[in-house]
N, C-alpha and C positions, 0 to 999 in steps of 0.2 A: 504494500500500500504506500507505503514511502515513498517507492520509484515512480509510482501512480501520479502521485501529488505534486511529485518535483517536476515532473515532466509537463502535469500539467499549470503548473505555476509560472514556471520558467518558459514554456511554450507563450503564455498569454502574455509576461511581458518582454516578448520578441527574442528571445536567447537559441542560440538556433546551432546547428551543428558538434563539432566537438568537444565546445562546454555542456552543450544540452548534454550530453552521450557518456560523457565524465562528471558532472551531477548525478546524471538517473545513478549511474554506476556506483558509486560512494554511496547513496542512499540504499541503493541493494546491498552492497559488502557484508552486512550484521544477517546475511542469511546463510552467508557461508560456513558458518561454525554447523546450522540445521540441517543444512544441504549435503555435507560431508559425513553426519550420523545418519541420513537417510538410506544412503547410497548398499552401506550392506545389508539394512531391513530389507531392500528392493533386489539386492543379488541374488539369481536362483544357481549363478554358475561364477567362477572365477573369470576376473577382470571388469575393464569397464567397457561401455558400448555405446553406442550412440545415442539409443534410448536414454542410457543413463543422464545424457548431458541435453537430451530433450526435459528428464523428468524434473530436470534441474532447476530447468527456465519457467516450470509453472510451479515451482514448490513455493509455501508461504510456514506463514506460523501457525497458522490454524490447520494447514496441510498434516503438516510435523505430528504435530499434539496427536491429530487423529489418525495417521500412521502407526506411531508408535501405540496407542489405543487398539487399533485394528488388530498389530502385530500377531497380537497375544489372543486372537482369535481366528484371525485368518492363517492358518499353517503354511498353507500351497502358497510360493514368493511369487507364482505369476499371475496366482487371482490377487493377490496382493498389491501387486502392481497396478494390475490392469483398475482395481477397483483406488487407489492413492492420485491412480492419471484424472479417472472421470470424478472426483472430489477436486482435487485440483482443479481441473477446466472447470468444474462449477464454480466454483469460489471467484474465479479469477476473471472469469465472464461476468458473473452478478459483480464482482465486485467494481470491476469498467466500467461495468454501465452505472451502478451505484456514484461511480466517481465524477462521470458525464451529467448524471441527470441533478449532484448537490451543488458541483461546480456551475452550473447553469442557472439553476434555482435560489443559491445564497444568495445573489445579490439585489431576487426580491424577497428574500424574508425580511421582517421585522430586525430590529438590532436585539431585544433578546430572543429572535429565534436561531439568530448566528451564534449567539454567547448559551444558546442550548446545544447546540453543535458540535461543540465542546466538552461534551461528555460522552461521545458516541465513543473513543478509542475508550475511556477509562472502563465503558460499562459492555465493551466487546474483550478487553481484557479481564474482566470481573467473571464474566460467563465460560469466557477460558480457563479462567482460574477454580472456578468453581467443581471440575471435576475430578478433582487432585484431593487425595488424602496427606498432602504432607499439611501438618501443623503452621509452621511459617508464613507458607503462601496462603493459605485463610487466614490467619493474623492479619497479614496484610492488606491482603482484601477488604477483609471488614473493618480495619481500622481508615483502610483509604474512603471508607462509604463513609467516614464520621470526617474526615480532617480537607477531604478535596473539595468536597462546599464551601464547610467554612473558608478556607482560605483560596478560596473563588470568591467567596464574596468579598475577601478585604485584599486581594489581586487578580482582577481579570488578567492577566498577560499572564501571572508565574502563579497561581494558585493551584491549577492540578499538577505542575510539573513539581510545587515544592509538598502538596499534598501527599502525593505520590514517595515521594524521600521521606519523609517524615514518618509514612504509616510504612514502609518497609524499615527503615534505619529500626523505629519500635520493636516490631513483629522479631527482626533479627535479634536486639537485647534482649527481649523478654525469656524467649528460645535459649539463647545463651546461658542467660540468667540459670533459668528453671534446669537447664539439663548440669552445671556444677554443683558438684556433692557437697 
């Protein structure tokens, strides 16, 4: 989604060839660490293939999550594949066009239905987060649901970004705390 945004930001105001192409790039990078765990979920044989570097280019983070989810029910790696491709081009379709029809439409919403807007990554992260048994990442979750408001309402510009630090930096002491004898 990153690459999504940049391209489309940078496209609207007039950035065109290989800064556009070195932007989008930089903004994709932070999937390379996903992309390279994915790759022997999806192996049914030794080596890499062409596939692989297809399956690459539509992998995301919600891909991943549900991969790795799948993993551990789907046995056979090439119904594994075949069914990680069609989730992928789902996601990544809806997600285009998602991106096409907010970009077009923000700029007749209301000003607080943009400063609502603004909560769509924290609460596609919260729904992610939510199917995880580790302790920590629901700390933080739920404490991000108490601390990214409020400090949305006393910084539009840095309130979910410093929300967000705030209820993970917690979640990680408390865990700390609690697990020393």
């Amino acid at each position: 989604m990153p690459g999504q945004v940049a391209f489309v930001e940078l496209s609207a105001e007039g950035v065109l060839g290989w800064t556009l192409i070195i932007a989008v790039t930089i903004a994709n990078l932070r999937m390379l660490p996903l992309t390279l765990a994915s790759i022997p979920l999806l192996r049914d044989k030794p080596g890499i293939t062409i596939r692989h570097f297809w399956l690459a280019q539509i992998n995301s983070v919600t891909g991943f999550v549900q991969l790795t989810d799948a993993a551990g029910r789907i046995k056979d790696r090439h119904r594994l594949g075949r069914y990680f491709e069609g989730f992928c081009l789902g996601t990544l379709i809806l997600g285009a066009l998602g991106t096409t029809i907010g970009h077009t439409l923000a700029s007749q919403l209301p000003e607080q239905g943009v400063r609502a807007l603004i909560f769509v990554t924290p609460l596609y992260l919260l729904l992610l987060t939510g199917r995880t048994r580790d302790s920590m990442m629901l700390g933080a979750a739920i404490l991000g649901c108490i601390f990214v408001p409020v400090l949305h309402l006393w910084s539009a510009d840095w309130g979910v970004v410093l929300g967000g630090f705030v209820a993970g930096t917690l979640a990680f002491a408390v865990i700390e705390w609690r697990r020393k004898p």
